[in-house]
C-alpha positions in Angstrom: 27.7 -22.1 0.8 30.1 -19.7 -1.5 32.5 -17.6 0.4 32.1 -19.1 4.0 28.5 -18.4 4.4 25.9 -21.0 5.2 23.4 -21.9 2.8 20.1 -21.1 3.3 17.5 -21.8 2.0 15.0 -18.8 1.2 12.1 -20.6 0.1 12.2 -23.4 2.4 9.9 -21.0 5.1 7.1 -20.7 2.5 6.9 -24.5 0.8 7.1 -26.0 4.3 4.0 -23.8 5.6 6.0 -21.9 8.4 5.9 -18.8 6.8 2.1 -18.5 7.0 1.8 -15.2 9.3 2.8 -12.0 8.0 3.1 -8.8 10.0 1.5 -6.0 8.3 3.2 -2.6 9.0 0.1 -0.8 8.9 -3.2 -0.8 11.0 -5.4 0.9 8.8 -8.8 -1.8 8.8 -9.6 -1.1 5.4 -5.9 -1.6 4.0 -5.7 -4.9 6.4 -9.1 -6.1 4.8 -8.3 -5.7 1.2 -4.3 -7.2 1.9 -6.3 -10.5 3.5 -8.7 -11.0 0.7 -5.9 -11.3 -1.4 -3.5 -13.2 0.5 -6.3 -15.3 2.5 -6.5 -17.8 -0.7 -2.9 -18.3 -0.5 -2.7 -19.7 2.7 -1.2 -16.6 4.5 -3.0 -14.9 7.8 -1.7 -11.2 8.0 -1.5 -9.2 11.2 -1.4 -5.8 11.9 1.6 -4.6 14.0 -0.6 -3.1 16.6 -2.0 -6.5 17.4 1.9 -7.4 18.5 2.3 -3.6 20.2 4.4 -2.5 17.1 4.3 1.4 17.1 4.1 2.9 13.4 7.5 3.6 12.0 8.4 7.2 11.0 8.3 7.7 7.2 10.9 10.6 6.6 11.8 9.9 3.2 10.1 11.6 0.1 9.7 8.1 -2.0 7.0 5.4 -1.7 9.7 2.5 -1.9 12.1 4.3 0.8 9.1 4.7 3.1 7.8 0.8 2.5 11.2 -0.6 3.2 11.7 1.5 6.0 8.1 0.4 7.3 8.2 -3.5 6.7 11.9 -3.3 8.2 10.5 -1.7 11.8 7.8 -4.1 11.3 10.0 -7.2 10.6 12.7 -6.3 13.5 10.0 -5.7 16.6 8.1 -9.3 15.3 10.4 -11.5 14.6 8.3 -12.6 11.4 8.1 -11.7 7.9 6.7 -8.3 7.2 5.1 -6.9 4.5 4.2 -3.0 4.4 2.9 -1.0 1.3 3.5 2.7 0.8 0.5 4.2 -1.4 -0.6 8.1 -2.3 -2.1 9.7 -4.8 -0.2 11.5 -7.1 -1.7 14.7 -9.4 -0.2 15.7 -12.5 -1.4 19.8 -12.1 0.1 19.7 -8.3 3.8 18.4 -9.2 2.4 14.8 -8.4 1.5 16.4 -5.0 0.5 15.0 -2.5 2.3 12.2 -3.3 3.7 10.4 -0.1 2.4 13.4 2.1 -1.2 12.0 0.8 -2.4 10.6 4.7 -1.3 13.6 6.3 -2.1 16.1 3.5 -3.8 18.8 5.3 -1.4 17.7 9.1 -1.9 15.9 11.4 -4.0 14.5 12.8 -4.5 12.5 9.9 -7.9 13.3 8.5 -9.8 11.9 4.9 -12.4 14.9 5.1 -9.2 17.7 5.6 -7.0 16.1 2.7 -9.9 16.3 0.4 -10.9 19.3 1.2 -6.9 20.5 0.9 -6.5 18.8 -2.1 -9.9 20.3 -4.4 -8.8 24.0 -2.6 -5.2 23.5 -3.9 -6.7 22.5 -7.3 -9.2 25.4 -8.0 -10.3 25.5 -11.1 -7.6 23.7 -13.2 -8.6 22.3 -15.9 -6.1 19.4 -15.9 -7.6 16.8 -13.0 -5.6 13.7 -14.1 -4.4 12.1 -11.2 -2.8 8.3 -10.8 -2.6 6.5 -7.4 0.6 4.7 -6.4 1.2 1.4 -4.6 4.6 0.3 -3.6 4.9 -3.0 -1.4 7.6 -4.4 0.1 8.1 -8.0 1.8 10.8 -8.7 3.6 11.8 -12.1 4.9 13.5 -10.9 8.2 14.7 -6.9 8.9 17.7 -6.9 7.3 16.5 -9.4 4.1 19.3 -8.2 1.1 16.8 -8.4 -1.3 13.3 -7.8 -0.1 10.6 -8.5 -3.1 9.1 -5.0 -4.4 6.4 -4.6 -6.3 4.5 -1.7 -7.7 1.2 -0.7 -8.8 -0.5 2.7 -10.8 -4.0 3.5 -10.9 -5.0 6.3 -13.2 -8.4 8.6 -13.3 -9.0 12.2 -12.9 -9.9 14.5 -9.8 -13.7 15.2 -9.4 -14.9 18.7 -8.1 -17.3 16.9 -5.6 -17.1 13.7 -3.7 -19.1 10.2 -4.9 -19.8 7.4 -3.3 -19.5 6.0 0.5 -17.3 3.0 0.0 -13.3 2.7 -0.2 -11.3 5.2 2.2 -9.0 8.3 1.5 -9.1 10.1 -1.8 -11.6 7.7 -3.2 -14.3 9.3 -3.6 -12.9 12.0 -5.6 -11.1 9.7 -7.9 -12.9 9.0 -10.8 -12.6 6.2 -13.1 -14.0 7.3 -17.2 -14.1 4.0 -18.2 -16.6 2.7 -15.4 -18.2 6.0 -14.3 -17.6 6.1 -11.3 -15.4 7.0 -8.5 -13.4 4.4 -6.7 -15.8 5.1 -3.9 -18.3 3.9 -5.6 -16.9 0.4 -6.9 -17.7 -2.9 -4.7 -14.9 -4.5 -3.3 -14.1 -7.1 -5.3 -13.7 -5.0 -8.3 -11.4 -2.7 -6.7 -9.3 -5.0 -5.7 -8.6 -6.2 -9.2 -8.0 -3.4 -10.8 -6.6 -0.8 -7.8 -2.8 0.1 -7.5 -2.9 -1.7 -4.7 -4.5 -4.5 -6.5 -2.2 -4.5 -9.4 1.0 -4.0 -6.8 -0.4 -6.9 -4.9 -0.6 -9.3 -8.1 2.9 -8.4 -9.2 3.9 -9.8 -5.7 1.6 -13.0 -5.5 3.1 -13.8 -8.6 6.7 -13.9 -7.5 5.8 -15.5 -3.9 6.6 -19.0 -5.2 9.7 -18.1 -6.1 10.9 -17.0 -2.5 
């Protein structure tokens, strides 16, 4: 190739079928199901980095798409195989767009749904102004130190509820609710979560741009 370097061939891995397994830098079970329904159809089997005794990576920066990178890097480096690792919170307007990338570990560790509710309706009182959007930032990279990793982001907006609905979904879902469906993201079945979550919509962007690896 141009100026001494070899040339490779990005998208070779993914039109010849090798690059079927993706390590997920996560091993949340709910986030690994909703990741392999979408990805499933596409040919690609994602595993979770504790199935290849991948420790979690720290996350000491204060934005989603540091933390992702950071994540699918660890991920990427320890496996040997693509990674892919999203970087999600929930972000409220009345707070600052607290808690923001804090949103798993909220109320400290250990990490707790129930806590980080709890924090979050305490911290909110009686403000009028619930709006609240959720964030999902994911991030694929080819090998740990891909140049240009693909990046794709996703926004989800409701409001804060005073009470929690529903049993599904995981986190701050069941105090986020939805006006034009309501309900609370809780309360939604999966499939329709998926296509219109942050997560979702993040997850889309990417699909979209996979062929063009």
């Amino acid at each position: 190739g141009r100026n001494g370097y070899p040339a490779v061939d990005c998208g070779a891995k993914i039109r010849t079928g090798l690059m079927k397994k993706l390590v997920l830098a996560s091993n949340n079970a709910k986030k690994m199901k909703e990741l392999n329904a979408l990805l499933a159809p596409l040919g690609f089997e994602v595993i979770p980095q504790g199935a290849l005794g991948i420790p979690e990576a720290e996350e000491p920066h204060c934005t989603f798409v540091e933390n992702a990178l950071a994540k699918a890097r660890h991920a990427a480096k320890l496996s040997g195989l693509p990674a892919l690792a999203d970087d999600s919170g929930l972000c409220v307007a009345a707070l600052g767009g607290a808690p923001g990338v804090y949103s798993a570990r909220y109320a400290g560790e250990p990490k707790s749904d129930a806590r980080n509710n709890e924090k979050l309706l305490a911290d909110l009182g009686e403000n009028c102004n619930r709006a609240a959007h959720f964030v999902s930032v994911i991030v694929l990279v080819r090998h740990a130190d891909d140049p240009q990793p693909l990046i794709a982001e996703g926004e989800w907006y409701g409001e804060i509820l005073p009470a929690q609905r529903g049993e599904g979904g995981f986190g701050y879902d069941p105090m986020f609710y939805l006006p034009e469906f309501d309900k609370t993201a809780a309360e939604l079945d999966a499939e329709t979560k998926n296509g219109i979550s942050h997560r979702g919509k993040a997850m889309q962007q990417l699909i979209a741009r996979l062929p063009a690896l």
